[in-house]
C-alpha positions as CSV (number, residue, x, y, z in Angstrom):
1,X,81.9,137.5,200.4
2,X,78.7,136.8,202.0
3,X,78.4,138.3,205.5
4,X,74.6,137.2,206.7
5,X,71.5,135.3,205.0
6,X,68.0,135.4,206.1
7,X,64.4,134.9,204.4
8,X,61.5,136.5,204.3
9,X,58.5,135.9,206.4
10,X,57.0,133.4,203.7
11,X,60.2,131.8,203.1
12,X,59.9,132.7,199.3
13,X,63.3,135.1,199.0
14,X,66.5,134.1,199.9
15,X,68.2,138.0,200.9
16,X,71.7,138.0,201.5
17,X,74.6,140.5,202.0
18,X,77.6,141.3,201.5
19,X,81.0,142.6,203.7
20,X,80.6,146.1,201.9
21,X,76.5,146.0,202.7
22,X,75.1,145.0,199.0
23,X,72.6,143.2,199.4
24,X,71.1,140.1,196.8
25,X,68.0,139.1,196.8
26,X,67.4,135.2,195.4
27,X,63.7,133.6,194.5
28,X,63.2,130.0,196.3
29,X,61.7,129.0,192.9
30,X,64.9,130.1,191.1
31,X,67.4,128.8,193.8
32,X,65.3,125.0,193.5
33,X,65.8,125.4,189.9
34,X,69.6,125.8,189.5
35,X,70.3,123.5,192.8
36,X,73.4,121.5,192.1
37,X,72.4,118.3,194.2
38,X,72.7,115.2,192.8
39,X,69.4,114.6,193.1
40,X,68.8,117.7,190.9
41,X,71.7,117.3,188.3
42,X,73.7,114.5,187.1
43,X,77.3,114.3,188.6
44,X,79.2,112.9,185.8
45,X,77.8,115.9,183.3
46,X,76.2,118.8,185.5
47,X,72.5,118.4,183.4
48,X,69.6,118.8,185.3
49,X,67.7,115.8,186.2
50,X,64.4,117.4,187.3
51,X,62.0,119.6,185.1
52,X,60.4,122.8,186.1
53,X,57.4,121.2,186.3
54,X,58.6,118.8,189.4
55,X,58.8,122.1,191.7
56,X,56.3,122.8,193.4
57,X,54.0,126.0,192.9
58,X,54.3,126.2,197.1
59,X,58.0,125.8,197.1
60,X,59.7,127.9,200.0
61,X,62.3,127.8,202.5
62,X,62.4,126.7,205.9
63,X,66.0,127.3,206.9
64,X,69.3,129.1,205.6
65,X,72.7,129.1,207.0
66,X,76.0,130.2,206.3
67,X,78.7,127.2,206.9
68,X,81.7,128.0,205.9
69,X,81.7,129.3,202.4
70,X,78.2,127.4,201.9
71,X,74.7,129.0,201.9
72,X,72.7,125.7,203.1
73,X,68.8,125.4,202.4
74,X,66.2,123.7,203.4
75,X,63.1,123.7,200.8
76,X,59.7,122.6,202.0
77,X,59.7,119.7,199.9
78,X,63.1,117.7,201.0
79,X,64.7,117.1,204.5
80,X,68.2,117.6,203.8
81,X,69.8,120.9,202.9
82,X,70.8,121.8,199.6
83,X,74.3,123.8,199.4
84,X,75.2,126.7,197.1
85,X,78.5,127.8,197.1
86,X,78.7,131.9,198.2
87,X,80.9,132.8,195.1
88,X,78.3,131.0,193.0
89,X,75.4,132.9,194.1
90,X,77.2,136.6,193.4
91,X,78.3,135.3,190.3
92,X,74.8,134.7,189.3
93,X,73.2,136.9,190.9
94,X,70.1,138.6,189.0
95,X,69.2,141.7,191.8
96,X,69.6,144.5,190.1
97,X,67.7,147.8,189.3
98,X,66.2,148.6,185.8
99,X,68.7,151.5,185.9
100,X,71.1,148.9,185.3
101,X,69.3,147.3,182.3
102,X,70.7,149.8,179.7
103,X,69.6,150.1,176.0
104,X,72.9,149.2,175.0
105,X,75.8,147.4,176.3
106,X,78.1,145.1,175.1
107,X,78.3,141.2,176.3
108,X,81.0,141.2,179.2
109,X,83.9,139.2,177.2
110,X,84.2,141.8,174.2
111,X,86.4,144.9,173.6
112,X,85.1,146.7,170.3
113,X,88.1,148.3,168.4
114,X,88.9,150.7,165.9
115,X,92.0,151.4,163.4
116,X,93.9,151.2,166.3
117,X,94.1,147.2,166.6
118,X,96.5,147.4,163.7
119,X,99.0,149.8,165.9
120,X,98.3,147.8,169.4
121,X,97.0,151.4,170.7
122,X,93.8,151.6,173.3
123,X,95.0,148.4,175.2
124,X,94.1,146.7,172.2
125,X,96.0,144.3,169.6
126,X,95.3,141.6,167.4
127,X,95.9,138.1,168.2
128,X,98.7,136.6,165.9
129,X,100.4,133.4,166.5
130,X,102.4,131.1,164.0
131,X,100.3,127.4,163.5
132,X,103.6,125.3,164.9
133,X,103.0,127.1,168.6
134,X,98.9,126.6,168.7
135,X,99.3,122.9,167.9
136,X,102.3,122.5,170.3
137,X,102.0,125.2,173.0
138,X,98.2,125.2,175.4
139,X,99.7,128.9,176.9
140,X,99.7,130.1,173.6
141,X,96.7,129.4,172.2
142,X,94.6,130.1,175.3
143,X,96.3,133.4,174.7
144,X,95.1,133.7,171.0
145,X,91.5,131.7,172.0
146,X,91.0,134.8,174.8
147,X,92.1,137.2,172.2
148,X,90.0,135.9,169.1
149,X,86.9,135.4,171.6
150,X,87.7,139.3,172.9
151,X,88.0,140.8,169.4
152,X,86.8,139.0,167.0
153,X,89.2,138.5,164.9
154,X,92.5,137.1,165.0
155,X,95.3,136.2,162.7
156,X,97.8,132.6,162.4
157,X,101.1,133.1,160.3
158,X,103.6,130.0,159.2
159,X,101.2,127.3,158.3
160,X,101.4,124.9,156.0
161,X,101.2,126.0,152.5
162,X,98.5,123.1,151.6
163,X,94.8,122.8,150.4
164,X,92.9,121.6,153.0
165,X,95.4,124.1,155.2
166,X,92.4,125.7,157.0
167,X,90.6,122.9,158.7
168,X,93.6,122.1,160.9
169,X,93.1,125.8,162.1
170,X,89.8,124.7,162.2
171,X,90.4,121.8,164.3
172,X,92.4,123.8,167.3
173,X,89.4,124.9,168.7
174,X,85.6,123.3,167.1
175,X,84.0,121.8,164.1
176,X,83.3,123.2,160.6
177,X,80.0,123.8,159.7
178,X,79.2,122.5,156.0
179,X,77.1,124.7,153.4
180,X,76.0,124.1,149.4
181,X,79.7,125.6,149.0
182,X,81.2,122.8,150.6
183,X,83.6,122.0,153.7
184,X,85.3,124.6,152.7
185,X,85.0,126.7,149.6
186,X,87.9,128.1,147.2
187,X,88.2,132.0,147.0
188,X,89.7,133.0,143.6
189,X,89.0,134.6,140.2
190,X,86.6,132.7,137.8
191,X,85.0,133.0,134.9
192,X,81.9,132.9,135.3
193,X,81.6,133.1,138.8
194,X,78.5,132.1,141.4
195,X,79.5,134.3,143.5
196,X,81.1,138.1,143.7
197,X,83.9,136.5,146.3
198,X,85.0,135.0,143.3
199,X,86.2,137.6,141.0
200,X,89.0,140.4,141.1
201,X,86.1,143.2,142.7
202,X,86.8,145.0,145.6
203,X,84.2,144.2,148.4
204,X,82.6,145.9,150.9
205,X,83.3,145.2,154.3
206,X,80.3,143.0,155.3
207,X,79.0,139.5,157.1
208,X,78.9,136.0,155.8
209,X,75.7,134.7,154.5
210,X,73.4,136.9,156.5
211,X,70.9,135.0,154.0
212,X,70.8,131.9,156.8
213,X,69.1,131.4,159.8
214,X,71.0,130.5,162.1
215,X,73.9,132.5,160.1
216,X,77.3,130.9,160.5
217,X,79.1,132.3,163.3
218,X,82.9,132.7,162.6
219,X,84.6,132.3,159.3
220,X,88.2,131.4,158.3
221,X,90.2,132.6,155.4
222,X,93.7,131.5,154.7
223,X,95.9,132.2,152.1
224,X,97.5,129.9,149.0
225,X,98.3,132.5,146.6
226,X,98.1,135.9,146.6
227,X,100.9,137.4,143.9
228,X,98.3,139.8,142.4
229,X,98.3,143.7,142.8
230,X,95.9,144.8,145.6
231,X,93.7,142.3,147.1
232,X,94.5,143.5,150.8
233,X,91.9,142.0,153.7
234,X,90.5,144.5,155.2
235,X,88.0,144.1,158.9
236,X,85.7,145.9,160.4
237,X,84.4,146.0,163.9
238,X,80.4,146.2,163.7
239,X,79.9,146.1,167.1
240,X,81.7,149.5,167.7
241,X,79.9,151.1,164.3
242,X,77.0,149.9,166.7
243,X,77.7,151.8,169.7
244,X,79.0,154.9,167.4
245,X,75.4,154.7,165.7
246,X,73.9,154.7,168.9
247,X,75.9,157.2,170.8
248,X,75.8,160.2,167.4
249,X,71.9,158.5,166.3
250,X,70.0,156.7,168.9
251,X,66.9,157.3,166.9
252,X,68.6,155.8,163.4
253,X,70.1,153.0,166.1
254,X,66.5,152.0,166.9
255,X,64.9,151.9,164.1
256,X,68.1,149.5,163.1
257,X,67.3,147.7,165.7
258,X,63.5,147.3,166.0
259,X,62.8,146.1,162.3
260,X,64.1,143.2,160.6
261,X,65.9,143.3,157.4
262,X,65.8,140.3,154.6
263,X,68.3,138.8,153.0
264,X,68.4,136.6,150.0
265,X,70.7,134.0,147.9
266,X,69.9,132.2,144.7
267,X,73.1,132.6,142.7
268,X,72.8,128.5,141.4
269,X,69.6,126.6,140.4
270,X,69.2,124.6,143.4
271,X,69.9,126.9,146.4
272,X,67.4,129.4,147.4
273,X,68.1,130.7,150.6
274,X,66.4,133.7,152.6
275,X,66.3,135.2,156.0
276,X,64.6,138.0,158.2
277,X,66.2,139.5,160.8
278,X,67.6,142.5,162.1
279,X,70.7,144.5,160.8
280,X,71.3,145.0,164.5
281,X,69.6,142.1,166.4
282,X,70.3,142.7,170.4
283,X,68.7,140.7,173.5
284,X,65.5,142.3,175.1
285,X,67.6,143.9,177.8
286,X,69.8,145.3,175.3
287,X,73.2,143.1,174.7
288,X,74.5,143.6,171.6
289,X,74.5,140.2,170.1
290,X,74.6,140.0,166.0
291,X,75.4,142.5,163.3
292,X,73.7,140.9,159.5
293,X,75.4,143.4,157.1
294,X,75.9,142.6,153.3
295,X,74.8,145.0,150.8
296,X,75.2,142.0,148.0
297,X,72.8,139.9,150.0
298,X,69.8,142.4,151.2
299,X,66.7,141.7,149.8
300,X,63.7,144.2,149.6
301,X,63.0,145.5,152.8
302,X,59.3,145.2,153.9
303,X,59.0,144.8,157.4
304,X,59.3,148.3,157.9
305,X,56.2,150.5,158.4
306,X,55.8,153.4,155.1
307,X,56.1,156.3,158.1
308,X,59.9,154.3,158.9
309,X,61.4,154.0,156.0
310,X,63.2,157.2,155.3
311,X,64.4,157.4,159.4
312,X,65.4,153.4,158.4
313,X,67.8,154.4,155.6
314,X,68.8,157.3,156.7
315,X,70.3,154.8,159.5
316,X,71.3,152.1,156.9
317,X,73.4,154.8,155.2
318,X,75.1,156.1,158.0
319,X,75.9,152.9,159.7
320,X,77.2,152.1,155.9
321,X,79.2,155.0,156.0
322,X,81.0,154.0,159.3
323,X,81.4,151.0,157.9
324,X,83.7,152.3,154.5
325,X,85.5,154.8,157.3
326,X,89.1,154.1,157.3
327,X,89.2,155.0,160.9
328,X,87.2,152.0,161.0
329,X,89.1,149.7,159.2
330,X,92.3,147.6,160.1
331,X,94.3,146.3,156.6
332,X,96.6,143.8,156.1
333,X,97.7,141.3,153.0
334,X,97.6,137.9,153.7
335,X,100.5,135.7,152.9
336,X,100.7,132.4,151.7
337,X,100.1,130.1,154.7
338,X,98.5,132.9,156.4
339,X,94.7,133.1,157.4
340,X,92.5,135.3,159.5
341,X,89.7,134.4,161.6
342,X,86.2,136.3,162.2
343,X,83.7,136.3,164.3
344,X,81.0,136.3,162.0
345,X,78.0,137.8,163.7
346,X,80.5,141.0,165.2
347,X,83.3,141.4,162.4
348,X,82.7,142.5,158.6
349,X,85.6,141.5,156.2
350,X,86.1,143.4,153.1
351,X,88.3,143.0,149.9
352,X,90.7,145.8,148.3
353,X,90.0,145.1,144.6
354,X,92.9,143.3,142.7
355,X,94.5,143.2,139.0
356,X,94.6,140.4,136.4
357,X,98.4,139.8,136.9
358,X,99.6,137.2,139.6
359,X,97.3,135.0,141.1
360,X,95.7,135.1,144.3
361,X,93.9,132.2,146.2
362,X,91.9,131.7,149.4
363,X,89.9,129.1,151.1
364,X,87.5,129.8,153.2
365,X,85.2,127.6,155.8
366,X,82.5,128.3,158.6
367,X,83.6,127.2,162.3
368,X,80.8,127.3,165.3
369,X,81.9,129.9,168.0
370,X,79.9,127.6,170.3
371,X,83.6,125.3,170.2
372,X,85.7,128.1,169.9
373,X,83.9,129.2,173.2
374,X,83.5,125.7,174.9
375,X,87.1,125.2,174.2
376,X,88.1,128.7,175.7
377,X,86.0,127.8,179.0
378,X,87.4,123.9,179.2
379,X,90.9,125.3,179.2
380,X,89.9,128.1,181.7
381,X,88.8,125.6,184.3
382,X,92.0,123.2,183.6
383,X,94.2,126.1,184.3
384,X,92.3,127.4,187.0
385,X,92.7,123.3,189.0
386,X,96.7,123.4,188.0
C-alpha cells in the first residue's frame, strides 16, 4: 500500500509511494476531477455532479495526509478535505513510462485462444453450462459470465427446444439489440434467400454486420433443428490472428490497422447500410479493441493510398489465411436446444457447408456486451460485500 505522500512545491502533483519504493505521481486537476465527495458526485448513483469547467484553471493542493488507509486533500478552492481511498489511487493510477505504452496489447480481461479451447489445453476452455443452472444457480453463471467476457465465446446446452428459445439466454445477462432482421432472425435454407446465412453454403469465419456503425457487439445462435449432413459451427479468435499478424507481419499489421476498410449491405429494397472503419481498429495507445472481418460484406476499399495497396492486401490475405487455419479454428455441431454465444467485435463464426437432406434451423439475435459486462461487474461487487 501507500507508504508516504507529499506535493510538489506548487502543490499541482500529488507524488506518492509505495512499501516496495514505486512511486505514483497524480495531477491536482485529475485528482479534483474524479473526487468522490458528495459534493462532487451524487451518492445514490456515483455521477458526477460538477463539470470540468467548475475547476479552477489555479486548482492546487494545500495539504495531503495519509489517515489510515485514506489519502486526505485539501484543494485551494474548498476547506474541508477530500478523501481518496489508497487502493483506489493504485488502481487508477496513470504514471507510467511510454515504454509501457506498447503498439500492441490486449485489454486486461481477455485470454486469446487457439484450437486448443476445444481440448481445455493452455489454461484455457470454453464456457459451457446447461440453461436450468444459469437461471437457477448465480455461482454458475458468474462462472460462465467471467468465461464468455474472457474468451469470447461460450456455449449453453439443455434449453428449451422453443422459438423464441434465445432471448431467455438473452435475458440472463442484457438486452437485445433490434435490426431490419428483426428481434431475432431465423437461420435456415430458403429459396430465394436475402441473405447467404440463409442457404446450405459453407461460410467463412467472419463478424456480424461489420456494415453498422456502431456494429453489434455479441451475437447468439441457438439451435432448433439441425438433422442435415455438415453444417458444423465453427469460431475463430481474431484477436489472436491479431497478435500472430503482428508478431510474423508488423508492417502488414499496420497498414491493417492505420486504414479503414468499408463495408456495405443492400440485400432488400429498403435497407442500405455502409460503414468505414478499420479491419483492425485499436485505441491510440494500442489496445486491441475490434476486429470488422466479412469478405461477403467488404465494399471497395478506397481509403487506402495507391503506394498501400499491395502492402494492404498482401496483409488482408494473410490475416485471411489465419483465419481459414484449422489450428485456428474450434468446431462443434450444435444440437437442438443448444446455442453459442460471441463476442462480436473479437470472435468470427463460420459455417461447414450442409446437404439438402434433414433440416437444420437456427435463430440468431444481437445482445449489447455493455449488459453482459455491467452484469459481470454488479455480481463482482455483490460477491465481493458477502
Amino acid at each position: 500500500m501507500i507508504s508516504s505522500v507529499s506535493l510538489s512545491q506548487d502543490g499541482d502533483i500529488l507524488i506518492c509511494e509505495d512499501d516496495q519504493g514505486q512511486v505514483m505521481r497524480f495531477h491536482a486537476l485529475w485528482l479534483r476531477d474524479n473526487a468522490s465527495d458528495p459534493a462532487t458526485r451524487s451518492p445514490q448513483n456515483g455521477q458526477r455532479l460538477i463539470t470540468i469547467s467548475d475547476i479552477p484553471d489555479t486548482i492546487a493542493m494545500r495539504t495531503v495526509h495519509l489517515d489510515d488507509g485514506l489519502v486526505k486533500i485539501r484543494f485551494n478552492d474548498r476547506d474541508d478535505f477530500i478523501s481518496y481511498e489508497e487502493a483506489w489511487l493504485m488502481h487508477h493510477c496513470y504514471d507510467r513510462s511510454d515504454a509501457m505504452i506498447a503498439d500492441l496489447r490486449m485489454p486486461p480481461d481477455v485470454m486469446t485462444w487457439d484450437e486448443h479451447l476445444a481440448k481445455g489445453m493452455d489454461n484455457a476452455v470454453m464456457p459451457e453450462a446447461k440453461f436450468a443452472d444459469l437461471k437457477t444457480n448465480n455461482h454458475i453463471l458468474f462462472s460462465w459470465l467471467e468465461g464468455l467476457n474472457r474468451f469470447g465465446v461460450a456455449k449453453v446446452t439443455d434449453g428449451p427446444i422453443k422459438s423464441g428459445a434465445l432471448m431467455d439466454v438473452a435475458g440472463l445477462f442484457g438486452y437485445v439489440r433490434e435490426t431490419n432482421y428483426g428481434k431475432w432472425f431465423e437461420v435456415r435454407t430458403e429459396v430465394n434467400p436475402v441473405n447467404l446465412a440463409y442457404t446450405g453454403l459453407g461460410l467463412q469465419a467472419h463478424t456480424d454486420n461489420p456494415y453498422r456503425d456502431p456494429v453489434p457487439t455479441m451475437q447468439i445462435l441457438y439451435c432448433l433443428e439441425n438433422s442435415a449432413e455438415g453444417g458444423d459451427s465453427i469460431v475463430v479468435d481474431g484477436f489472436r490472428c491479431a497478435q500472430r499478424l503482428h508478431a510474423e507481419d508488423p508492417e502488414g499489421f499496420d497498414v491493417m490497422r492505420r486504414y479503414c476498410a468499408r463495408f456495405a449491405y443492400e440485400g432488400s429494397s429498403d435497407v442500405a447500410l455502409h460503414a468505414r472503419r478499420p479491419m483492425i481498429e485499436c485505441t491510440p495507445d494500442g489496445e486491441l479493441l475490434t476486429i470488422r472481418f466479412n469478405n461477403r460484406s467488404t465494399a471497395p476499399l478506397t481509403d487506402i493510398p495507391f503506394s498501400d495497396m499491395p502492402a494492404y492486401y498482401r496483409a488482408y490475405r494473410r490475416f485471411a489465411a489465419m483465419v481459414d487455419d484449422p489450428a485456428m479454428q474450434v468446431a462443434f455441431k450444435l444440437e437442438p436446444g443448444e446455442c453459442f454465444i460471441v463476442d462480436n467485435t473479437r470472435v468470427l463464426h463460420a459455417r461447414r457447408g450442409y446437404s439438402g437432406e434433414g433440416s437444420r434451423w437456427l435463430q440468431g439475435c444481437y445482445p449489447d456486451k455493455d449488459g453482459l459486462r455491467s452484469t459481470l461487474a454488479a455480481m463482482a461487487k455483490q460477491r465481493a460485500v458477502s
